[in-house]
Every structure is written in structure tokens, then in C-alpha cells.
Wavefront OBJ file of the C-alpha trace (Angstrom):
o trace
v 112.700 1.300 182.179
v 113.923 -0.454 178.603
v 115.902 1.438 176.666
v 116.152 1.186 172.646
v 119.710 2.024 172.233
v 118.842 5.256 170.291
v 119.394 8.829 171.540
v 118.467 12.019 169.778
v 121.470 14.100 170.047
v 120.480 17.135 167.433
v 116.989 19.035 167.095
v 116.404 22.559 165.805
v 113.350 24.142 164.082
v 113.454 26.356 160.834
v 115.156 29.648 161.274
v 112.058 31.223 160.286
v 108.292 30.347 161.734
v 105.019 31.446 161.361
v 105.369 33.057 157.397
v 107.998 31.740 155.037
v 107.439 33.588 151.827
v 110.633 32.794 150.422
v 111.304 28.833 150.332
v 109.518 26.000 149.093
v 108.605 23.307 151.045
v 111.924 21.625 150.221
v 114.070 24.572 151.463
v 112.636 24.709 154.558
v 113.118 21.093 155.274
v 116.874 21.660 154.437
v 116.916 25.306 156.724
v 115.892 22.947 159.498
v 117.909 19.991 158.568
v 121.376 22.030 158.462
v 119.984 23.473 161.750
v 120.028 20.136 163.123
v 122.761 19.084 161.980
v 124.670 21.476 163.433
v 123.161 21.243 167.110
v 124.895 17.878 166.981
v 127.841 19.608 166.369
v 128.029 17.084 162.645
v 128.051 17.857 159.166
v 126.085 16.115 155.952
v 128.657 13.868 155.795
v 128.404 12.690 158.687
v 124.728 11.285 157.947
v 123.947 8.183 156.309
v 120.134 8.013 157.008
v 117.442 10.364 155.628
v 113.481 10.532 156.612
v 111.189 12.923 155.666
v 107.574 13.517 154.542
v 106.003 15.738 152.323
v 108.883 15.861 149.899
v 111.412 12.767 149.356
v 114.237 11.817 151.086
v 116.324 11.467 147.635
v 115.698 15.145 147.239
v 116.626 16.137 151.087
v 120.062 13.817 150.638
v 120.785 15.003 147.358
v 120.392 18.929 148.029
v 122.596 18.405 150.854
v 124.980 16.425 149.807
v 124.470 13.450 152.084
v 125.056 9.393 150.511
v 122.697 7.514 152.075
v 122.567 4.052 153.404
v 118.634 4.241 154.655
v 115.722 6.496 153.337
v 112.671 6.250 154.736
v 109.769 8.466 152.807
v 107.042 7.413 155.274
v 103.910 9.631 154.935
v 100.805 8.693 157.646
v 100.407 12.382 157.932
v 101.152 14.795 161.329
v 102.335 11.567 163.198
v 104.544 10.632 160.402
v 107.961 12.139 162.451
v 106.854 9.761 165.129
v 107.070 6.639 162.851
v 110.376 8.121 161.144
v 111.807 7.916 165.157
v 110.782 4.519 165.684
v 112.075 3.418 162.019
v 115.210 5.134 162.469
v 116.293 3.354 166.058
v 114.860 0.343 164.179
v 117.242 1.104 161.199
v 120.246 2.335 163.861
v 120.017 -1.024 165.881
v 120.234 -3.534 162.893
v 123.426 -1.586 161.912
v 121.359 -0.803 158.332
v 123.075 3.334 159.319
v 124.439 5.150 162.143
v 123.505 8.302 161.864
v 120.159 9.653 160.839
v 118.120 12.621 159.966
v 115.095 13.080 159.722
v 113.347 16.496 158.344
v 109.715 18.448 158.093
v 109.044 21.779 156.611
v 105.883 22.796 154.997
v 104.923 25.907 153.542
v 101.082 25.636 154.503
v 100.073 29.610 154.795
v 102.275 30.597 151.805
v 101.735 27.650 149.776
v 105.324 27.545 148.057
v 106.094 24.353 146.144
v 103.141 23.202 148.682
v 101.821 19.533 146.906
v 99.431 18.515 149.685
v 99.085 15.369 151.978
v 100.854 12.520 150.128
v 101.487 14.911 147.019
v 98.113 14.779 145.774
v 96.335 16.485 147.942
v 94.124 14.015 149.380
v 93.832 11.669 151.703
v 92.117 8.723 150.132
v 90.778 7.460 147.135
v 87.641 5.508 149.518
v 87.058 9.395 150.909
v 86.740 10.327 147.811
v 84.080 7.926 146.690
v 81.874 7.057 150.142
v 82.400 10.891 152.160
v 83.283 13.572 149.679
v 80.063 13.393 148.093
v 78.070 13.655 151.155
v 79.869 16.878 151.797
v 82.085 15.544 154.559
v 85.587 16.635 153.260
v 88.714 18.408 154.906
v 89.366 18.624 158.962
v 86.978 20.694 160.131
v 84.104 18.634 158.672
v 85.165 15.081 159.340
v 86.487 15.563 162.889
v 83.193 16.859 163.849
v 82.053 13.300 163.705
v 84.109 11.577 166.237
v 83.811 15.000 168.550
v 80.181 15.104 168.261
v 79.257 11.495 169.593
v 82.144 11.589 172.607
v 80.761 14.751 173.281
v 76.907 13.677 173.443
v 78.138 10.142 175.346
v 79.704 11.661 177.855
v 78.259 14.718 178.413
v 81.258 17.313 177.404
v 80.462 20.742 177.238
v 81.813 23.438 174.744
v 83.270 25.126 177.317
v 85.210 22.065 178.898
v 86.642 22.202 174.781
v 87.253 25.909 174.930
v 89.548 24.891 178.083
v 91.827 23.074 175.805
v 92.699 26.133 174.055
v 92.741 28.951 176.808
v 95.534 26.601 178.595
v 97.666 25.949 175.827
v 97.583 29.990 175.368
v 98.904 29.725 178.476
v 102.191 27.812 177.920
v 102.446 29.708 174.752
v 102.952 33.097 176.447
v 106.043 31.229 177.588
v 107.541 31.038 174.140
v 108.810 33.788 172.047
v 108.476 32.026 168.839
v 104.644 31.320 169.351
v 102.271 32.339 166.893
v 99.255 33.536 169.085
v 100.763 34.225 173.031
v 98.162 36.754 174.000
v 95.673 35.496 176.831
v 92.448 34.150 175.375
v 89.250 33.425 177.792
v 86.298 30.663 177.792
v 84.246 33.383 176.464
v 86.540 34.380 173.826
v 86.971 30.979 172.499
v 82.902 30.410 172.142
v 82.545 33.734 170.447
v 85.060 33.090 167.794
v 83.919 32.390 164.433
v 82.124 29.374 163.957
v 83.935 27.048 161.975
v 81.906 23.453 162.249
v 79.888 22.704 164.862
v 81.388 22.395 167.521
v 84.617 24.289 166.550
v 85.240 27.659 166.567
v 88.149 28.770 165.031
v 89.833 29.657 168.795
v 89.196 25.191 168.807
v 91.024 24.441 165.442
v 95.153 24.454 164.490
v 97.028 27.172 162.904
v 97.912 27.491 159.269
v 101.524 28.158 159.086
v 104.863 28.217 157.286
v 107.712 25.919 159.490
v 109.768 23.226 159.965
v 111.765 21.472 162.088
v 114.550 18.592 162.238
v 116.119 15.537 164.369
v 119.617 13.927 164.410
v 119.342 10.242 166.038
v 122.598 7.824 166.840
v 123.126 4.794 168.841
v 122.756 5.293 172.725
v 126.714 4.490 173.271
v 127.853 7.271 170.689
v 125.453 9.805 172.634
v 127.968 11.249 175.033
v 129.617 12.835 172.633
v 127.859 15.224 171.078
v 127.731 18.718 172.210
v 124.294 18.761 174.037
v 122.606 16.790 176.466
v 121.508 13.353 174.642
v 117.640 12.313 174.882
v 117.008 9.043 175.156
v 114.345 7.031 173.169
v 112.943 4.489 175.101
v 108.979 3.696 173.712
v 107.788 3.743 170.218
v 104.731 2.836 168.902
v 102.626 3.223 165.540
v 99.475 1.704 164.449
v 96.944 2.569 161.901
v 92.954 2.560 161.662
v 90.584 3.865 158.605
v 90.840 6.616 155.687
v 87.552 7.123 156.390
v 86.384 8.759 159.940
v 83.266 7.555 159.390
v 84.741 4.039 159.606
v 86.066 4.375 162.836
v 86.056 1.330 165.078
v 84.269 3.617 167.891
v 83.342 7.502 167.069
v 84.552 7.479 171.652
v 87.601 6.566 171.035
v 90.524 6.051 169.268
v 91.823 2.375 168.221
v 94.792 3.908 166.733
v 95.878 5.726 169.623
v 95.198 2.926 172.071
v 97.326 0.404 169.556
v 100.413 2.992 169.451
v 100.167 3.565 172.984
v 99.787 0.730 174.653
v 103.309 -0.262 172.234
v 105.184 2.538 173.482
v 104.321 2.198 177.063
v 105.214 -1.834 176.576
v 108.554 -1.139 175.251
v 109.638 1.801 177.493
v 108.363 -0.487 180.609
v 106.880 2.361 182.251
v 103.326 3.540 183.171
v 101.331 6.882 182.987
v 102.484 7.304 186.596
v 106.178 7.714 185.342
v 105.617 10.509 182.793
v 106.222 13.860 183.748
v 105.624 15.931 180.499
v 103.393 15.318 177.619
v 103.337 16.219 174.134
v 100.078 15.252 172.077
v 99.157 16.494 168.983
v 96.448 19.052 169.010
v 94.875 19.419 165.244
v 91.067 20.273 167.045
v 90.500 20.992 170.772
v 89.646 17.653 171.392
v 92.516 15.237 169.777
v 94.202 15.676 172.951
v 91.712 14.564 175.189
v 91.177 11.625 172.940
v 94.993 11.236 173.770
v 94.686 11.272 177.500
v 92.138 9.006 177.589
v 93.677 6.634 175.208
v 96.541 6.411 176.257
v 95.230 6.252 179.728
v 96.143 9.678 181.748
v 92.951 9.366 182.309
v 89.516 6.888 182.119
v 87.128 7.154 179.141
v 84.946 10.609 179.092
v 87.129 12.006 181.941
v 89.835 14.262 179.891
v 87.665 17.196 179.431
v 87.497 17.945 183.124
v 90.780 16.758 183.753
v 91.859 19.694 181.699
v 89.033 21.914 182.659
v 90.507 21.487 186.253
v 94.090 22.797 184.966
v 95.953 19.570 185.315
v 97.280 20.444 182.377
v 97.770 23.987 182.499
v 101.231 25.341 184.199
v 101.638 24.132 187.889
v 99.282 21.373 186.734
v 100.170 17.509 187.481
v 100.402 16.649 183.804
v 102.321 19.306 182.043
v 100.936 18.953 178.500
v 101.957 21.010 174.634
v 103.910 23.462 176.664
v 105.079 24.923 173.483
v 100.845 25.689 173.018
v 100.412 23.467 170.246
v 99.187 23.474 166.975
v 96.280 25.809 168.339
v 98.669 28.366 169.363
v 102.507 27.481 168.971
v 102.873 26.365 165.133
v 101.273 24.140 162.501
v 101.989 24.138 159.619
v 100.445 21.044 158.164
v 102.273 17.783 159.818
v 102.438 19.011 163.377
v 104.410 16.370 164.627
v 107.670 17.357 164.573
v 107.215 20.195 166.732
v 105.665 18.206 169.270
v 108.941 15.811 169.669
v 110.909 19.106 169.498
v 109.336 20.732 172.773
v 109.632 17.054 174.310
v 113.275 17.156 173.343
v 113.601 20.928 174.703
v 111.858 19.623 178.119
v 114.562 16.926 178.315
v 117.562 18.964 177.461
v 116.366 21.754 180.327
v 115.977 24.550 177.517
v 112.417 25.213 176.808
v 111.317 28.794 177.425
v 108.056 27.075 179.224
v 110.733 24.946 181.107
v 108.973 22.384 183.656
v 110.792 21.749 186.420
v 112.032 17.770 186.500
v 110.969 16.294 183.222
v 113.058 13.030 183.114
v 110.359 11.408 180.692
v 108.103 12.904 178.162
v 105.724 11.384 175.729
v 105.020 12.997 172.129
v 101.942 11.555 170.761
v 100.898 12.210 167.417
v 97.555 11.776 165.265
v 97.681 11.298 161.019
v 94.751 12.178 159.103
v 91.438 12.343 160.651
v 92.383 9.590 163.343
v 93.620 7.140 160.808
v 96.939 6.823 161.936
v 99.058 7.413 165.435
v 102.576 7.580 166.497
v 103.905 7.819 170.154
v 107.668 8.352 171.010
v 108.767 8.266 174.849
v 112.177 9.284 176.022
v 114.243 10.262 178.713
v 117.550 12.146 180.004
v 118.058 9.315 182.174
v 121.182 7.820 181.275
v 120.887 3.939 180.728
l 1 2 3 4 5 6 7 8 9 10 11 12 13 14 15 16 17 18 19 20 21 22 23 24 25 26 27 28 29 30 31 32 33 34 35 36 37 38 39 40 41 42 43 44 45 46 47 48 49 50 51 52 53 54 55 56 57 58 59 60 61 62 63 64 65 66 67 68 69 70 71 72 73 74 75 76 77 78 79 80 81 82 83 84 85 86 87 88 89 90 91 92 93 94 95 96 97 98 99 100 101 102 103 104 105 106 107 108 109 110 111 112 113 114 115 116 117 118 119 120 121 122 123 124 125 126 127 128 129 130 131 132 133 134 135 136 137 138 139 140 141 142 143 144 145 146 147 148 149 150 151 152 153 154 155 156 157 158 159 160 161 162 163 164 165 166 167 168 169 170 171 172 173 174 175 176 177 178 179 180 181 182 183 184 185 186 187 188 189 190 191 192 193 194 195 196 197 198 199 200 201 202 203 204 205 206 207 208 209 210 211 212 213 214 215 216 217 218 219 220 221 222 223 224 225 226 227 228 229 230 231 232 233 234 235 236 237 238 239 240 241 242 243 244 245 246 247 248 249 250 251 252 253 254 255 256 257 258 259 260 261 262 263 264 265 266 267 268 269 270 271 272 273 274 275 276 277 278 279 280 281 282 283 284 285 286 287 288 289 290 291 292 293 294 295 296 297 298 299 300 301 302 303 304 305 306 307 308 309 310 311 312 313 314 315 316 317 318 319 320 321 322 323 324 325 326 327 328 329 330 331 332 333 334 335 336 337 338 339 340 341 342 343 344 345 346 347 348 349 350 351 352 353 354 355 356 357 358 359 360 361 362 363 364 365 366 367 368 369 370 371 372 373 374 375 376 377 378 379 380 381 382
């Protein structure tokens, strides 16, 4: 195992979840950021590296009175915390800054100071011109393409998707600050409101207010701070099409396999070594295109892997123990709450805690499969 001389040694979400009426986007990335901050026991000036995306990190350093030495205003969408990670240990290593934050908060149900993906509210000027006028525009319609072909190829069945979401219910009975933790059958999932063939709305993310924040130093510093130190070990990022209907394959994606396959490489590990997994969950079935591309599993085979609950509680594969974006939280960039349940699992704190996790994987998607990010760490001391 290969370490990358980076530790994560604060994390905290928002004070508030789920409805945020009262700060803009910006506040709530600085609620979470002070929250941060202070798990590692530090104060803004002790931070001399800012990320964030969704609003800039000149805002987030100015507001809190940090004087930076490294921004990085990265914006790939949900996965975009994942990059920030693998920038930052980047950044920490080449002795660029020593100390860095890096911040989300989005106020996607009550829309305050909300500007959109990017700031304008779109994703891409080629969407705009080759899918938008076809009528293929937002999530729900352009996810449907990728889903729908793996689907027919393979021969997945709605209810092997509904699976997804009654097992992340599951894991988010566990946790008092989920948005939905009542149980939820099969049945209930297919006779929820149709959304786009083949989702119901029981199959597609929240809409939520939240936020959430990290504090990353060099591995030697990580002893002491406060709380147990998580190790980064594996990053990866890669990058595909604007346009789903571009995709290199509608079975799989490249994105995910590119990230991967760099994050495995660099941690020196295999599937075989992971005992938790985070992967981001915008539709029912981005995390079975996870499993299989990141290879938990061979091509078509994720659906019954998690239709035979080896990823529900007391499964093999613990996976979005928090319950996702489909149950947990997500609030537009859902990301950052994936690394922070990976972080929980680490530290030995998460209310859905799985007994020894010494390596987790947070996976996350941006835009409509365009872009991935994949962050491994440990609690293994190097």
C-alpha cells in the first residue's frame, strides 16, 4: 500500500441539513468550513490553501479571513471535492501550502444566492446546441440514455434498480441526520411517481440545502491533531463528454474506469483490499456503473450483486452507508458527503459504523458521466 503523504485530519458537515432557509450558498460553505476547521482543533489562520466549487475560493478565504498561498476553484461538478483532494495532496507535497481547506455548500431546495452548475446554470454550450433541442436536457432526461442501453444489454430489471434504493434506506435508518430513514420496499419504489423512464422518483437524488468541509496536511504533521488522521493513499480524476449522448459506450463508463484504475495504481491495492465504499448515487444506477467500473464486479453483474444484498448491512461490500444522495443528502454536488461518511468509517464514528473499515473508496460522478473522481484512504498508519 503507497501512501501520498497527505492525511485528512478535519471533516464536519453544515450545522444545518436538509432545509437552509437562511444562508446563501456562500454561508453555508463557511458554516461547514469553520466546522472543519475546528474538528482539527485549527483556526483560519492556520490555513493557507482554499478549494471550493460553486462559489470561489477568493470569496471563502476572504469571508474568513484566511491569506492564501493555493486556491483551487475546480468545478467538474458532484466529483469536483474528489479532484480538490487529489489537487490539494498534489499542492501539500510540492510544499506550494501546508494546510488546506476545502469547502461545499449549496442551497439547492431553497435556492439562496443558488447560481447553478458552473454559475450559469448549464452544463455546456455543445448541450445546448446538439441535445437541448431534441428535448434531452437536465438529469432525469439524459441519464436515461446510458441506463436504458446497459439495461436492455444486459438484461437488468427495474426491480434489480429499485434494489439500489430500498438498501441505501437501509443504512440511512442508521443516521439521524438522514433525510428519508423510513423503510421503503421493491414495490414502493416502482409505484412512485414516474419521473423518466426508467426512474421513479424513489430511483433519483434528493434536492436539498447542505454542505460539508475537509482540512488536509502532510502525513507527518497528522498525529497531532485532535482526531484520528485518515490517510489518502489513491486519487484519480479523468474526464469524458458534455454530451451523454457522446459517450464512448452508453455500458459503461470511460471516465470512471480512467479515475479508477489511477486510484487503485497509486494506492497499490486491489478491490480485494477495500472494505467500505462510497460511490456517488445521482440515479439508481450510477453506482452500479461504479462497481462495475471500477471492478467490484464484471460488466452487467452489479445489479444482482446488489439485488443479492452485498451491499446492504452485513453485506461483503458495505456501500453509501450514510444512504446516499437517494436518501442521506444532496444537495447539488454530492461529493463531499460521500468522502465525509468514508472519513466517518475511518475515524470509527459513523452512526451506520461497519465494523473494520481500514480502507474506503469515495467515488464520485460530474455531470451526466462527463467527469469522475475517486479518493482511497486508510487509518493505517504508514
Amino acid at each position: 500500500m503507497n501512501y501520498t503523504g497527505t492525511a485528512i485530519v478535519g471533516a464536519a458537515e453544515s450545522t444545518e441539513m436538509g432545509k437552509i432557509a437562511d444562508l446563501t450558498m456562500l454561508g453555508i460553505n463557511l458554516d461547514a468550513g469553520i466546522n472543519a476547521i475546528k474538528d482539527a482543533g485549527l483556526t483560519p489562520a492556520d490555513i493557507d490553501g482554499v478549494a471550493c466549487a460553486g462559489v470561489s475560493p477568493v470569496e471563502v478565504s476572504w469571508a474568513l479571513g484566511i491569506v492564501p498561498k493555493w486556491l483551487d476553484g475546480t468545478i467538474v461538478g458532484g466529483c469536483s471535492f474528489m479532484l480538490h483532494v487529489r489537487h490539494a495532496a498534489a499542492a501539500i507535497a510540492a510544499g506550494h501550502c501546508s494546510t488546506v481547506l476545502i469547502t461545499h455548500g449549496e442551497s439547492g431546495r431553497s435556492r439562496v444566492g443558488f447560481l447553478g452548475f458552473g454559475g450559469a446554470g448549464r452544463f455546456s454550450n455543445y448541450t445546448d446546441q446538439f441535445e437541448a433541442p431534441y428535448g434531452i436536457w437536465g438529469p432525469p432526461t439524459t441519464f436515461t440514455i446510458p441506463a436504458l442501453r446497459w439495461m436492455k444489454n444486459y438484461g437488468i430489471t427495474e426491480e434489480q434498480l429499485a434494489m439500489v434504493a430500498v438498501v441505501q434506506r437501509e443504512w440511512a435508518a442508521m443516521h439521524p441526520r438522514a433525510s428519508y430513514r423510513d423503510p421503503i420496499t421493491v414495490d414502493d419504489v416502482l409505484n412512485s411517481k414516474i419521473i423518466a423512464y426508467p426512474f421513479r422518483k424513489l430511483m433519483c437524488c434528493l434536492v436539498t440545502d447542505g454542505g460539508g468541509a475537509l482540512v488536509l496536511t502532510s502525513a507527518d504533521r497528522a498525529k497531532d491533531f485532535p482526531n484520528k488522521p485518515v490517510y489518502v493513499i489513491g486519487t484519480g480524476e479523468s474526464s469524458e463528454t458534455p454530451m451523454v449522448s457522446q459517450m464512448d459506450d452508453f455500458n459503461y463508463s470511460r471516465a470512471f474506469r480512467t479515475s479508477g484504475a489511477l486510484a487503485f495504481a497509486e494506492a497499490g491495492i486491489t478491490t480485494d483490499d477495500v472494505d467500505h465504499l462510497m460511490t456517488y448515487d445521482a440515479f439508481a444506477h450510477t453506482p452500479l456503473f461504479a462497481l462495475e467500473a471500477l471492478g467490484f464486479t464484471g460488466q452487467g453483474e452489479a445489479a444482482a450483486f446488489v439485488a443479492e444484498r452485498n451491499t446492504a448491512p452485513g453485506g461483503k461490500l458495505p456501500m453509501n452507508t450514510n444512504g446516499g444522495g437517494l436518501s442521506y443528502m444532496h444537495s447539488g454536488m454530492y461529493g463531499m458527503y460521500a468522502l465525509q461518511e468514508s472519513v466517518r468509517q475511518l475515524r470509527g464514528i459513523s452512526p451506520s459504523q461497519v465494523d473494520g473499515v481500514e480502507i474506503s473508496v469515495a467515488h464520485g460522478v460530474g455531470g451526466m458521466f462527463a467527469a469522475a473522481g475517486t479518493t482511497i484512504m486508510t487509518n493505517r498508519e504508514p
